[in-house]
Structures are given as C-alpha cells and as structure tokens.
Biopython code that builds the backbone (N, CA, C, O; Angstrom):
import numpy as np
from Bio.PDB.StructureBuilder import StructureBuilder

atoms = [
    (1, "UNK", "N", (25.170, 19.540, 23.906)),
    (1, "UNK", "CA", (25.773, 18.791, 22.788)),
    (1, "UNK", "C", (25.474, 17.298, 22.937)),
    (1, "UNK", "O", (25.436, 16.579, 21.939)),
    (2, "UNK", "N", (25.247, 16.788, 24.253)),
    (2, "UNK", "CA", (25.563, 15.301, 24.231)),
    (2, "UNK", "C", (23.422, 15.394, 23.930)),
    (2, "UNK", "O", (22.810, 15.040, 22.922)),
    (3, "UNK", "N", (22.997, 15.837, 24.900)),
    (3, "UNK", "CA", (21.854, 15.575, 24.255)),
    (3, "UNK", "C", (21.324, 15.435, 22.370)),
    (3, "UNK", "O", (20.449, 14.785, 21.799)),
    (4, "UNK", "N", (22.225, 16.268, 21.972)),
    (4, "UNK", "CA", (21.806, 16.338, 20.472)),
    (4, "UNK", "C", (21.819, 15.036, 19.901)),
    (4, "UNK", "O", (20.961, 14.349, 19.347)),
    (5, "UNK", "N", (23.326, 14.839, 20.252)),
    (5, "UNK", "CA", (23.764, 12.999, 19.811)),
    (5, "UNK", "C", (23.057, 12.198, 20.291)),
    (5, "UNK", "O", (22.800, 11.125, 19.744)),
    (6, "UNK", "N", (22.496, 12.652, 21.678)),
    (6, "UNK", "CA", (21.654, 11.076, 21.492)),
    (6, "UNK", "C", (20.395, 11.287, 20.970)),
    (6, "UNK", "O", (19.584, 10.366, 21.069)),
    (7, "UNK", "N", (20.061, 12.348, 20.419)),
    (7, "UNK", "CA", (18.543, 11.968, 19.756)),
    (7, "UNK", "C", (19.105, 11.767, 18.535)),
    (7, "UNK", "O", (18.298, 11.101, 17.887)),
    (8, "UNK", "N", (19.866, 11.950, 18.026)),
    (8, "UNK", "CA", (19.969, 11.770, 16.465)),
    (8, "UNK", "C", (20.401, 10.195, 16.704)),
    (8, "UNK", "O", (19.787, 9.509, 15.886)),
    (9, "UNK", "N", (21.220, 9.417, 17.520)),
    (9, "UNK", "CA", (21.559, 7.978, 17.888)),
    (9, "UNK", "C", (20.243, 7.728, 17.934)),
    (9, "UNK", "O", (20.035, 7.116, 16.886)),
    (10, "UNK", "N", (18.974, 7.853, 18.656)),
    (10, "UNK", "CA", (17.811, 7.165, 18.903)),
    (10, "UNK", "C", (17.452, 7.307, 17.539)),
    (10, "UNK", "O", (17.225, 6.229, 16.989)),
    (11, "UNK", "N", (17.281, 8.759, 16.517)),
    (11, "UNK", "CA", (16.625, 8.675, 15.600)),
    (11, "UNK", "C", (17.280, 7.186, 14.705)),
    (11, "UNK", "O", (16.510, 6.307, 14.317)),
    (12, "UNK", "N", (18.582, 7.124, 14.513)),
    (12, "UNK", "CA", (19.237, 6.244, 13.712)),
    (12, "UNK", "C", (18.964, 5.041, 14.119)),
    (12, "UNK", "O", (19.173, 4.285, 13.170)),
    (13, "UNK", "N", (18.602, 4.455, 15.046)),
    (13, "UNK", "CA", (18.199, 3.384, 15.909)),
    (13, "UNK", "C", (16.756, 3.017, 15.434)),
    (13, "UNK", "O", (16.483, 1.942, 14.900)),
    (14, "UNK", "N", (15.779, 4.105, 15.703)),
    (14, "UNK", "CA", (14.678, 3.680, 14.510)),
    (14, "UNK", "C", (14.694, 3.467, 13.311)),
    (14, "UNK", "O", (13.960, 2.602, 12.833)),
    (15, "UNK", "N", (15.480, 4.157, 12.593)),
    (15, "UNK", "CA", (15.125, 4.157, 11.132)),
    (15, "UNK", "C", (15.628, 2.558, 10.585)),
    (15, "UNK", "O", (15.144, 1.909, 9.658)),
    (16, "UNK", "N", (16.982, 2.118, 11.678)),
    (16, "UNK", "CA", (17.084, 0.802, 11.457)),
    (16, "UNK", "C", (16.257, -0.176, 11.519)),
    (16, "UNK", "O", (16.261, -1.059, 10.661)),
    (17, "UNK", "N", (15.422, -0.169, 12.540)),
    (17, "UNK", "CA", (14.764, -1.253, 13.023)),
    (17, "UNK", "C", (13.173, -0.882, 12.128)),
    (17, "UNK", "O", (12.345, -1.788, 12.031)),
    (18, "UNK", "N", (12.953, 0.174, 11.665)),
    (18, "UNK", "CA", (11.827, 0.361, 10.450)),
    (18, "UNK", "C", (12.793, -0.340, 8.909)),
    (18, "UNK", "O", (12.214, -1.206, 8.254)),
    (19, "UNK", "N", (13.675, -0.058, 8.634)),
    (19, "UNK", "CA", (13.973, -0.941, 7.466)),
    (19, "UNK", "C", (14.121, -2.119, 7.617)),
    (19, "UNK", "O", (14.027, -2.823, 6.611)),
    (20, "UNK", "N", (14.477, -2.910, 9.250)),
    (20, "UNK", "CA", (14.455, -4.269, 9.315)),
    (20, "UNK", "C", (12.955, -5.040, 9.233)),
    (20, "UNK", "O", (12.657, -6.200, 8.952)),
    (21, "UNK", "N", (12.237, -3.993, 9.567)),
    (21, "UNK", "CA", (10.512, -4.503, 9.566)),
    (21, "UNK", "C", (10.399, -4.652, 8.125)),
    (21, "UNK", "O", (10.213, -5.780, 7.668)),
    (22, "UNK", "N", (10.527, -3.234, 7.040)),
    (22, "UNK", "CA", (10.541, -3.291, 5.878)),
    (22, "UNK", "C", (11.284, -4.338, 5.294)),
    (22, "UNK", "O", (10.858, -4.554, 4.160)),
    (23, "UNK", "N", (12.058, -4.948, 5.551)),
    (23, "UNK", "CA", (12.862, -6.059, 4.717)),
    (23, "UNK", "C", (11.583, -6.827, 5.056)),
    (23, "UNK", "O", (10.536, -6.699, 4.422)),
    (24, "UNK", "N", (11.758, -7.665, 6.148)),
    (24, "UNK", "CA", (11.138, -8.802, 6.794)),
    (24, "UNK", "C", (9.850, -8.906, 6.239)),
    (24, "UNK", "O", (9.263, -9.981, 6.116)),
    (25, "UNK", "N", (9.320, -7.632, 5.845)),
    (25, "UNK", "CA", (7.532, -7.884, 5.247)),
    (25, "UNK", "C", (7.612, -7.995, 3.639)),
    (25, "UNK", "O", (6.663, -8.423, 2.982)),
    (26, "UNK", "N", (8.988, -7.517, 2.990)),
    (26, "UNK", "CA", (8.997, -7.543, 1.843)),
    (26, "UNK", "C", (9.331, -9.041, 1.524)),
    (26, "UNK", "O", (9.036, -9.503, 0.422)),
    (27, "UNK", "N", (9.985, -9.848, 2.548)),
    (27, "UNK", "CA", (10.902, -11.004, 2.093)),
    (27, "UNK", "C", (9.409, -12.254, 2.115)),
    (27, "UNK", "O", (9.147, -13.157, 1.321)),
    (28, "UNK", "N", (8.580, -11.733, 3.545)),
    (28, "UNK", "CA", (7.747, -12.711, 3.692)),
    (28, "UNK", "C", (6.655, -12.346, 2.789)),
    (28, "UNK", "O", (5.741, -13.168, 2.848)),
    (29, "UNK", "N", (6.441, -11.346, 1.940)),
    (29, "UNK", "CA", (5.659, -11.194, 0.602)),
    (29, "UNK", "C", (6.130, -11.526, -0.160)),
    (29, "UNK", "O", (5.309, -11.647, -1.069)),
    (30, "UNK", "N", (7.589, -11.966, -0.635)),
    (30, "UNK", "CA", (7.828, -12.616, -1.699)),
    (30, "UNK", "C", (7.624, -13.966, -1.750)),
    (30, "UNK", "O", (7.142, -14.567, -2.710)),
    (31, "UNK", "N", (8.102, -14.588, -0.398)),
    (31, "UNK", "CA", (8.117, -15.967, -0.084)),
    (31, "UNK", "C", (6.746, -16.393, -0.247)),
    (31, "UNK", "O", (6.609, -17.555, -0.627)),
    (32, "UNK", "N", (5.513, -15.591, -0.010)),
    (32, "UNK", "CA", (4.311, -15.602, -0.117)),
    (32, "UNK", "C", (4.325, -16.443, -1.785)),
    (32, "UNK", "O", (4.394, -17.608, -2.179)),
    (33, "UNK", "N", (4.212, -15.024, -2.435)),
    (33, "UNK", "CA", (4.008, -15.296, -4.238)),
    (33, "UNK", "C", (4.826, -16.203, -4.962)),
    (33, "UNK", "O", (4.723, -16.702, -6.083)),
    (34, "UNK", "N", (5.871, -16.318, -3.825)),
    (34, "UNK", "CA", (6.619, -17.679, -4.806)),
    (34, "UNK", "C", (5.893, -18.727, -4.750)),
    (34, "UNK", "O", (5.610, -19.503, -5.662)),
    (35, "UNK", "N", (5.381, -18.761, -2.928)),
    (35, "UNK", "CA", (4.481, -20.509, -3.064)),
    (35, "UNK", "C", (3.475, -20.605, -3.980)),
    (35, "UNK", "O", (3.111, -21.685, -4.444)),
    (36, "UNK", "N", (2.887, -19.296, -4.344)),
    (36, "UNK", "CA", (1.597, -19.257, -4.695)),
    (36, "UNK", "C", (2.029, -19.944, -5.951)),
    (36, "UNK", "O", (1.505, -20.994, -6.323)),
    (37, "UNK", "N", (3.383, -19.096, -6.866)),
    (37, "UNK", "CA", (3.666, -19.729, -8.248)),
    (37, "UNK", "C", (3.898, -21.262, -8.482)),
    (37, "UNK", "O", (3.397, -21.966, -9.359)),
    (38, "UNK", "N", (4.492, -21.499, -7.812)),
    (38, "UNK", "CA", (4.814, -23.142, -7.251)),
    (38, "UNK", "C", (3.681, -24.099, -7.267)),
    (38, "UNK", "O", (3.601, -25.108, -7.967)),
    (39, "UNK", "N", (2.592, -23.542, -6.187)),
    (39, "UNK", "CA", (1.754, -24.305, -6.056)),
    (39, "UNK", "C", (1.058, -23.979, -7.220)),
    (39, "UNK", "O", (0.542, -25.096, -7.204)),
    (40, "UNK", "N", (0.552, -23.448, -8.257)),
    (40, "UNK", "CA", (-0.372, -23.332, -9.368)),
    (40, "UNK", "C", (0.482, -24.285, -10.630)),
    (40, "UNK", "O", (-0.080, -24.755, -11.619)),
    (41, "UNK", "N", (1.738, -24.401, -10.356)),
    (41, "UNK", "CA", (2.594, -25.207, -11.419)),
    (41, "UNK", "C", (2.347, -26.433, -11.074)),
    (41, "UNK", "O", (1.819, -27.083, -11.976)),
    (42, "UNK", "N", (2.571, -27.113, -9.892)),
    (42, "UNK", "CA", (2.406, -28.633, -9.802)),
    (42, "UNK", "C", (1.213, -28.884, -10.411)),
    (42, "UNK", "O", (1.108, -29.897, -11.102)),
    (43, "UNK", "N", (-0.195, -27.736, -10.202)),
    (43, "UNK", "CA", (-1.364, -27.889, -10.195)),
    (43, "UNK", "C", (-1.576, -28.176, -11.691)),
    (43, "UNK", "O", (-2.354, -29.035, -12.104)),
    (44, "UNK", "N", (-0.865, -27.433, -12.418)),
    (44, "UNK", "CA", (-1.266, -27.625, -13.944)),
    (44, "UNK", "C", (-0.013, -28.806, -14.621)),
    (44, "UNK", "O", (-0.066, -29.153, -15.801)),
]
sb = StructureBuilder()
sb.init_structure("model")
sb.init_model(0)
sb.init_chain("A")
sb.init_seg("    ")
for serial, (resi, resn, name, xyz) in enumerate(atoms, 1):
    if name == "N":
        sb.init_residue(resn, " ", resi, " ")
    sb.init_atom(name, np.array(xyz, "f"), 0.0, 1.0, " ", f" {name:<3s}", serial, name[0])
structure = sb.get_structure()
C-alpha cells in the first residue's frame, strides 16, 4: 500500500513541475510577442 502512494505522490510531483515548465514557456512566449508589438509601434 505505501508503495502505491508513493508512486502516485512522485507521479503528482511531476505533473506539477511539467505545468510549471508549461506556464514559464507560455509566459516567456508571451512576454516575447508583446515586445515584438511594442517595438513595431514606437517604430511606426
């Protein structure tokens, strides 16, 4: 029994730290396209 819990704890432990990657690449792709919008506005 205790083995079960801890693989399902490890599984839950990844899936966190894969949606924290997933945030972090989504946030620094937005932050991306915002400069991009930004910088093409001063430009014009």
């Amino acid at each position: 029994m205790e083995l079960i819990k801890r693989k399902v704890n490890n599984n839950m432990e990844n899936k966190n730290i894969d949606i924290n990657v997933i945030k972090i690449a989504v946030v620094e792709k937005i932050d991306e396209l915002y400069n991009k919008l930004v910088s093409k506005r001063k430009v014009s």
